[in-house]
MIDOSE-1310 file (N, C-alpha, C; in nm, 2 decimals, decimal comma, always signed):
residues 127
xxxx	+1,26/+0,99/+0,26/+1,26/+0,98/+0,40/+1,30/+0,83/+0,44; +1,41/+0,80/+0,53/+1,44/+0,70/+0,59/+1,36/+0,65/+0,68; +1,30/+0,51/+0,70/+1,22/+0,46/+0,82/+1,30/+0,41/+0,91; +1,31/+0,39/+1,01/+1,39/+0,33/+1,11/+1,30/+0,24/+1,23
xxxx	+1,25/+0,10/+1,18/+1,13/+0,03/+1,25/+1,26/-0,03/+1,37; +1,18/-0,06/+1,48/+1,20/-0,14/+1,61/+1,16/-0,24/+1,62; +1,17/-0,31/+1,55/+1,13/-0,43/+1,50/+1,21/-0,49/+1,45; +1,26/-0,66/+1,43/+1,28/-0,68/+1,34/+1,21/-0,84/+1,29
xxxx	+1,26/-0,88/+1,16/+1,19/-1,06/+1,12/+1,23/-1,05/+1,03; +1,20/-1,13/+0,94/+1,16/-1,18/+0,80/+1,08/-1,11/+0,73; +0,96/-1,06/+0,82/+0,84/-0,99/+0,73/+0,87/-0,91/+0,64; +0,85/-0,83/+0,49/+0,88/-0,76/+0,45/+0,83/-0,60/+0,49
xxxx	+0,93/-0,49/+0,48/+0,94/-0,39/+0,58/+1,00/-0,26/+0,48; +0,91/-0,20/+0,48/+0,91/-0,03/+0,38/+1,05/+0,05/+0,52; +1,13/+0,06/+0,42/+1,26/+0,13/+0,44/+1,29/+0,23/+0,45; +1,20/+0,23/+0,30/+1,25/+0,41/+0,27/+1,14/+0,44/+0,14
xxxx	+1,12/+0,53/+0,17/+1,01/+0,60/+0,04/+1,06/+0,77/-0,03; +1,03/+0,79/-0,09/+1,08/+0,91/-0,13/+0,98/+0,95/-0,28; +0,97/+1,09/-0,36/+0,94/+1,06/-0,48/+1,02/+0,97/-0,57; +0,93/+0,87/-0,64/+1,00/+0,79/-0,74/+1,06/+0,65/-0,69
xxxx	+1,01/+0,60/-0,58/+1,09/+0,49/-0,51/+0,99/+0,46/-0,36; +0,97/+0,35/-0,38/+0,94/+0,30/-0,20/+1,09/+0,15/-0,21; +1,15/+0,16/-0,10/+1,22/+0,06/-0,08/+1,18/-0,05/+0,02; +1,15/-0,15/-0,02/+1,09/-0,26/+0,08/+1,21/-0,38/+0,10
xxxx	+1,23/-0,34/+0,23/+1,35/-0,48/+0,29/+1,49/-0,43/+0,17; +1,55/-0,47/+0,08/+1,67/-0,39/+0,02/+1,66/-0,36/-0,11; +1,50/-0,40/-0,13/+1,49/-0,41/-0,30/+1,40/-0,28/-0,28; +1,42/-0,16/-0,39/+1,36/-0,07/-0,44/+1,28/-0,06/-0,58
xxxx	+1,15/+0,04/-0,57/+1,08/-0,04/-0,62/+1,04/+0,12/-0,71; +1,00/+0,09/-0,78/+1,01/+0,24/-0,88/+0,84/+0,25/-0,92; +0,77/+0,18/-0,90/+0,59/+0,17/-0,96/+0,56/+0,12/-0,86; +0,44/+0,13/-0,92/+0,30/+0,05/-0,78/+0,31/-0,05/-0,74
xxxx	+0,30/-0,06/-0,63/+0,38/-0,19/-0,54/+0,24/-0,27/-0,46; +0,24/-0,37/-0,43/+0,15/-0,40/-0,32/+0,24/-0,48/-0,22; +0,23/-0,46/-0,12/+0,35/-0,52/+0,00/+0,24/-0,56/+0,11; +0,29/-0,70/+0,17/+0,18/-0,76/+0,28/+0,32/-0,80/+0,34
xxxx	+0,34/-0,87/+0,46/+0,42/-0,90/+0,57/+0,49/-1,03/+0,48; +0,44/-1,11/+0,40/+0,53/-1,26/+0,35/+0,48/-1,18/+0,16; +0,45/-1,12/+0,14/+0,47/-1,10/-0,03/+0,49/-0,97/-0,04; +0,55/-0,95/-0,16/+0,57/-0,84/-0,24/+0,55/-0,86/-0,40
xxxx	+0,50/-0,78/-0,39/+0,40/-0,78/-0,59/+0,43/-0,65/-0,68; +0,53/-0,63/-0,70/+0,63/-0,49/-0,78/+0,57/-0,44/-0,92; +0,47/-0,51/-0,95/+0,39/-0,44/-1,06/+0,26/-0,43/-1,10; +0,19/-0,40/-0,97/+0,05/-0,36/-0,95/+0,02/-0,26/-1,10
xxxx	-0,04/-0,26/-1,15/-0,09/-0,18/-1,26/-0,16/-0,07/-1,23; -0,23/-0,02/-1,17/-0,22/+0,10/-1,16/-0,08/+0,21/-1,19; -0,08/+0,34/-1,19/+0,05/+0,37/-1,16/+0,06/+0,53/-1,18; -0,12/+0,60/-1,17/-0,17/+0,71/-1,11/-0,32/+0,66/-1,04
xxxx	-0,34/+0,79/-0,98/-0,44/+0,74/-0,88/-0,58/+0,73/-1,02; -0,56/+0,82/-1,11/-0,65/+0,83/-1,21/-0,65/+0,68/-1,28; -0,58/+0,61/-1,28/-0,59/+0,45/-1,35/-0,67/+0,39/-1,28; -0,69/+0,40/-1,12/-0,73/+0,30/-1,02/-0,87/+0,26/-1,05
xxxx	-0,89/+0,17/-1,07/-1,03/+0,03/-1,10/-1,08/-0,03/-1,01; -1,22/-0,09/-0,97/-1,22/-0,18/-0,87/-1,23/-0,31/-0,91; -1,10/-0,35/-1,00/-1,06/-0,47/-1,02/-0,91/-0,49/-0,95; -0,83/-0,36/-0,97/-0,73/-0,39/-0,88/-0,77/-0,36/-0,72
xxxx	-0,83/-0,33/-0,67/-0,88/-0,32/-0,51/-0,95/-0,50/-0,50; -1,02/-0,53/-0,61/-1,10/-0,65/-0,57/-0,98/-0,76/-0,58; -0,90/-0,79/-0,69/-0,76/-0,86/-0,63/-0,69/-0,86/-0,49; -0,73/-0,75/-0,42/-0,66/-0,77/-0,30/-0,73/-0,90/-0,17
xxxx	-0,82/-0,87/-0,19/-0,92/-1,01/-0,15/-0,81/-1,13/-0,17; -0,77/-1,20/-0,26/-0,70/-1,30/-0,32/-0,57/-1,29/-0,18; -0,53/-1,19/-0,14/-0,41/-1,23/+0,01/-0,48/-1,19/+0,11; -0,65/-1,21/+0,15/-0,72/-1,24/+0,29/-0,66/-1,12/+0,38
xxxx	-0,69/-0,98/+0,34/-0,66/-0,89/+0,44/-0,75/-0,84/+0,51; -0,70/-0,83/+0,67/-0,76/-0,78/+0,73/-0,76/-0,62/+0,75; -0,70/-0,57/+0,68/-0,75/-0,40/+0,66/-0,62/-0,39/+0,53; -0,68/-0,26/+0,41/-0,62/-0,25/+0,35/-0,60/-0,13/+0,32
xxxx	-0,45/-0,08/+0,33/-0,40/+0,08/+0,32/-0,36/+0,10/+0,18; -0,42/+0,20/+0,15/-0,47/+0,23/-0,02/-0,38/+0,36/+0,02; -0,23/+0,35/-0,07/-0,14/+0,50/-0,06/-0,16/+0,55/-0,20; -0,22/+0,67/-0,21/-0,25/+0,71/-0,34/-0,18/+0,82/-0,43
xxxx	-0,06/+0,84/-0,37/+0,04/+0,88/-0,44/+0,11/+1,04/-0,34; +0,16/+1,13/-0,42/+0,19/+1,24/-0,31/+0,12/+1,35/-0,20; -0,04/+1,31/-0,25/-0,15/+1,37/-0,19/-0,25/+1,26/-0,18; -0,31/+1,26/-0,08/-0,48/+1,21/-0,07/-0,56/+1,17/-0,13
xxxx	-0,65/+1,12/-0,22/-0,75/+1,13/-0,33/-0,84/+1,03/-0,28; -0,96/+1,03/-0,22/-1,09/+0,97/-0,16/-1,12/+0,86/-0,31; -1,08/+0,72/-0,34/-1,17/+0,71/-0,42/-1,30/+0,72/-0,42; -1,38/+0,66/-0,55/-1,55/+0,69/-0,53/-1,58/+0,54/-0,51
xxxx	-1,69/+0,56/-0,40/-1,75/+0,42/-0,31/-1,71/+0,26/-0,42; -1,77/+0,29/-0,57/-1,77/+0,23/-0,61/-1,63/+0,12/-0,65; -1,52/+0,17/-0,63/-1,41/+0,14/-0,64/-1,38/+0,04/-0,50; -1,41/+0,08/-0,35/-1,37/+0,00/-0,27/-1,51/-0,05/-0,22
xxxx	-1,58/-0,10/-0,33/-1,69/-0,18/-0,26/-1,68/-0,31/-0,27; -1,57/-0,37/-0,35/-1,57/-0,55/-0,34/-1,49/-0,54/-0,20; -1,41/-0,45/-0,16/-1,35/-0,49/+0,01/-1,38/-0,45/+0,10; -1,51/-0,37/+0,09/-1,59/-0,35/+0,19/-1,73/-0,40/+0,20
xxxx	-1,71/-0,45/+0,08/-1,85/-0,60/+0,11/-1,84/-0,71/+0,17; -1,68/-0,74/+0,16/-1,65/-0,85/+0,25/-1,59/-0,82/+0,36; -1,58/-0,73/+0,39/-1,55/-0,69/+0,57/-1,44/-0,66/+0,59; -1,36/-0,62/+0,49/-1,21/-0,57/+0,48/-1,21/-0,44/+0,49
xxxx	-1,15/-0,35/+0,59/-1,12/-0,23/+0,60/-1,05/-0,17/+0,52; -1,07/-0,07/+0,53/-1,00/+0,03/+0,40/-0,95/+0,13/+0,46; -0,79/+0,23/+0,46/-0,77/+0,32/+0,47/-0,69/+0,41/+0,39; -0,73/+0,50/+0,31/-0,68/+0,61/+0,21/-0,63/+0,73/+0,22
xxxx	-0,50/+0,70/+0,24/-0,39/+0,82/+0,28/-0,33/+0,81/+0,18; -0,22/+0,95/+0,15/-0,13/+0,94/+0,08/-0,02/+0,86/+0,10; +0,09/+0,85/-0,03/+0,16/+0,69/+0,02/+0,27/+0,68/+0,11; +0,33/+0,81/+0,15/+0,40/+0,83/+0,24/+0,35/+0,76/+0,39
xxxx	+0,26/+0,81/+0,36/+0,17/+0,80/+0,53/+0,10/+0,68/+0,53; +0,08/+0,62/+0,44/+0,04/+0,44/+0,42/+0,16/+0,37/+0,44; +0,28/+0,42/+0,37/+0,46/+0,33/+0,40/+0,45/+0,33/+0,54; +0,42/+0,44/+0,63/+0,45/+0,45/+0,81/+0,33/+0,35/+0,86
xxxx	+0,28/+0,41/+0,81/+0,11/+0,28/+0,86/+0,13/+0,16/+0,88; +0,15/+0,09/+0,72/+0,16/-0,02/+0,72/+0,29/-0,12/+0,79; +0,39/-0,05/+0,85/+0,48/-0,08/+0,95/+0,45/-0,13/+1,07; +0,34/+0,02/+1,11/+0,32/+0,00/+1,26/+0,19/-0,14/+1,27
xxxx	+0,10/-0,15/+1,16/-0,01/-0,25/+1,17/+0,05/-0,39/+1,17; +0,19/-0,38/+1,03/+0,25/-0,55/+1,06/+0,34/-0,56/+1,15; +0,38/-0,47/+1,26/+0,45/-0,48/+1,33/+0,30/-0,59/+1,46; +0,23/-0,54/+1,46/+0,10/-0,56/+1,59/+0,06/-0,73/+1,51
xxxx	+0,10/-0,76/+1,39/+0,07/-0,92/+1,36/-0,06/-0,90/+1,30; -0,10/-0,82/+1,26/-0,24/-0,84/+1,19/-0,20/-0,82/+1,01; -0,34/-0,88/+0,96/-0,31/-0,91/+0,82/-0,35/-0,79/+0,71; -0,23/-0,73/+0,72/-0,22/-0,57/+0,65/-0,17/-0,65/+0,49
xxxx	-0,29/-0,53/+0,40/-0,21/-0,51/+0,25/-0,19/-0,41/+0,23; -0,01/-0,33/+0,21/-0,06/-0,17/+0,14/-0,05/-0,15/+0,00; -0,09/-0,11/-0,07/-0,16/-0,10/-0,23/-0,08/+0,05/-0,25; +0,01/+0,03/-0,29/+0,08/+0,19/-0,32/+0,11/+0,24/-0,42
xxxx	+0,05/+0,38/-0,47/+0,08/+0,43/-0,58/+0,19/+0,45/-0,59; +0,27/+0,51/-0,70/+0,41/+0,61/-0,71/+0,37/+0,77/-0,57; +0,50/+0,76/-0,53/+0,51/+0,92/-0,48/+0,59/+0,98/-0,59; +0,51/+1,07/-0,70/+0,53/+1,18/-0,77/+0,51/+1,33/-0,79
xxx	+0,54/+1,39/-0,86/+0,49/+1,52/-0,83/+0,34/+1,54/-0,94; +0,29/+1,60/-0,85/+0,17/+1,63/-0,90/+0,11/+1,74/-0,90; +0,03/+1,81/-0,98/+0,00/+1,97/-0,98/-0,11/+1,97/-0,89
């Protein structure tokens, strides 16, 4: 699916996502990505939702987000508390959608200037 934001800057800006690809600003990205408004980090380790650690959620702390959109691949998956409790100890918001609907999120939140991380799995297929 193609994004088409009303916006424009420098900031970096999810393009396009599809299975197998999120494209941010013109570079495409084939694995777990984490994308904030001034970085992009193209090989988050994770790379199913089943890998996910609360060592890679507590790294997100390290770029001072004010809420962090957790895309967990082509469906939904609630981690368990335990996993987003270093960023919800420190007062960082958390939201867990699938990563389609975290790529649209995280547009409309850095579009409003607030300090968004999205943490995105692969969109794959999944049984």
């Amino acid at each position: 699916m193609r994004l088409k934001p009303d916006f424009t800057g420098a900031a970096n800006t999810i393009r396009a996502y599809d299975e197998g690809y999120i494209r941010v600003n013109d570079q495409t990205i084939r694995r777990s990505v984490i994308v904030t408004p001034e970085l992009l980090i193209a090989d988050w380790p994770p790379q199913a939702f089943t890998d996910l650690q609360a060592a890679h959620l507590e790294q997100l702390l390290a770029l001072d987000p004010e809420i962090v959109l957790l895309g967990t691949g082509a469906r939904q998956h609630f981690p368990h508390p335990r996993l987003t409790y270093p960023l919800l100890s420190q007062g960082v918001g958390i939201e867990v959608m699938d990563t389609a609907a975290a790529c649209r999120t995280y547009n409309f939140i850095m579009a409003e200037g607030r300090r968004v991380v999205a943490a995105l799995l692969p969109i794959g297929r999944e049984s």
